[in-house]
C-alpha positions in Angstrom: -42.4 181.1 -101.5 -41.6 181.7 -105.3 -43.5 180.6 -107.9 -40.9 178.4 -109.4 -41.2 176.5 -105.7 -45.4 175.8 -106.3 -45.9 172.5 -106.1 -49.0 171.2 -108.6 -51.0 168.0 -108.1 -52.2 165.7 -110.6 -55.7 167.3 -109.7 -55.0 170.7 -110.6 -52.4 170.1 -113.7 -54.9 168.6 -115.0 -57.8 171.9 -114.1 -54.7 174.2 -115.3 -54.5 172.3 -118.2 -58.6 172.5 -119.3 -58.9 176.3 -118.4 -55.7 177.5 -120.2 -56.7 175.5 -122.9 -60.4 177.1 -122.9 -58.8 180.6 -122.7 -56.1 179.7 -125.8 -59.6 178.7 -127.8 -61.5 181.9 -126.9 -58.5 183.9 -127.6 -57.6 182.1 -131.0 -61.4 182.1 -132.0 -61.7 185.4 -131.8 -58.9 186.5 -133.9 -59.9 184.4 -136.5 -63.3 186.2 -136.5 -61.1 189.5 -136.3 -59.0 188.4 -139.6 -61.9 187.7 -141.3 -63.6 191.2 -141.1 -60.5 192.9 -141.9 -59.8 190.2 -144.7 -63.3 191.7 -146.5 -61.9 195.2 -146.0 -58.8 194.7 -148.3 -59.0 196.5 -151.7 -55.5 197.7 -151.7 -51.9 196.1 -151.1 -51.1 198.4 -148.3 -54.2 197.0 -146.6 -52.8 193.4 -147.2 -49.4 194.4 -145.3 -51.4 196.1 -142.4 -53.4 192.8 -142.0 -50.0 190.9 -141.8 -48.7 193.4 -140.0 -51.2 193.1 -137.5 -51.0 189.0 -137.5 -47.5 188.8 -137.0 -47.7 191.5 -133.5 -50.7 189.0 -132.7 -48.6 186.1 -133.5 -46.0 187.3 -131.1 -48.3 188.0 -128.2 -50.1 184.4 -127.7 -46.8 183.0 -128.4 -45.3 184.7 -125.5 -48.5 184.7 -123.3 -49.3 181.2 -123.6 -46.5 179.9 -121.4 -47.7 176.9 -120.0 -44.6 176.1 -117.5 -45.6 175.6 -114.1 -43.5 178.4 -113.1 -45.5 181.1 -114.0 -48.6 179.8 -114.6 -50.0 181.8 -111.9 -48.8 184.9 -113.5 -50.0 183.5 -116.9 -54.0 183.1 -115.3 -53.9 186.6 -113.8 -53.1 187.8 -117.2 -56.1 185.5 -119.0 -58.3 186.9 -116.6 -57.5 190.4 -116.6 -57.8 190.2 -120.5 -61.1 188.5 -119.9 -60.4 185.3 -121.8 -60.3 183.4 -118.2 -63.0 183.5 -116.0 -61.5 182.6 -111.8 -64.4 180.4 -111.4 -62.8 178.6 -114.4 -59.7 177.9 -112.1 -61.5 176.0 -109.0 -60.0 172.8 -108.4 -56.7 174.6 -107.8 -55.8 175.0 -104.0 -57.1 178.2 -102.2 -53.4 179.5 -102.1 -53.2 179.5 -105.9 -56.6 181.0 -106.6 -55.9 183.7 -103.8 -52.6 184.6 -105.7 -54.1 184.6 -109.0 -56.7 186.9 -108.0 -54.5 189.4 -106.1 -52.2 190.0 -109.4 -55.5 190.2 -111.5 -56.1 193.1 -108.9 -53.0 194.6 -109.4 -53.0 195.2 -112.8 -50.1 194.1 -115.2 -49.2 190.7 -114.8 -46.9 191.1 -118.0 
């Protein structure tokens, strides 16, 4: 079976739904924190253009890693878990099939 052929209940759209939004807040949280410690290091304007540097490759990873189409939403948890900002307990509501394949790719490395 493909990922694109998963079915989802209402149940577990709705525990997919909570948990990747949990893991969008960590992840967004913490780069705010990030922005402001390297916002009180700028004394120069090639310090600004690093920092915006730096935002816009950031900008470009959560917008590609926070795909939330039921298609690869497996491959999208293996990925929030690998980077830590998922925890698999975090997922349980989901059927054993999903949290069996989530936790195999988190095994195998990239998901990505």
């Amino acid at each position: 079976m493909q990922a694109s052929d998963i079915q989802w209940s209402q149940t577990e759209k709705s525990v997919a739904q909570a948990a990747f939004n949990q893991a969008y807040e960590r992840e967004v949280q913490a780069l705010i924190a990030e922005v402001n410690a390297r916002a009180g290091d700028i004394e120069k304007l090639d310090d600004l253009w690093t920092l915006h540097d730096f935002l816009s490759a950031r900008r470009h990873d959560l917008d590609g890693k926070y795909d939330y189409r039921y298609s690869v939403l497996i491959f999208v948890f293996a990925r929030l878990v690998q980077e830590g900002w998922l925890q698999l307990h975090e997922l349980e509501g989901l059927e054993a099939d999903k949290l069996t394949k989530v936790a195999a790719l988190t095994r195998m490395g990239s998901c990505y």
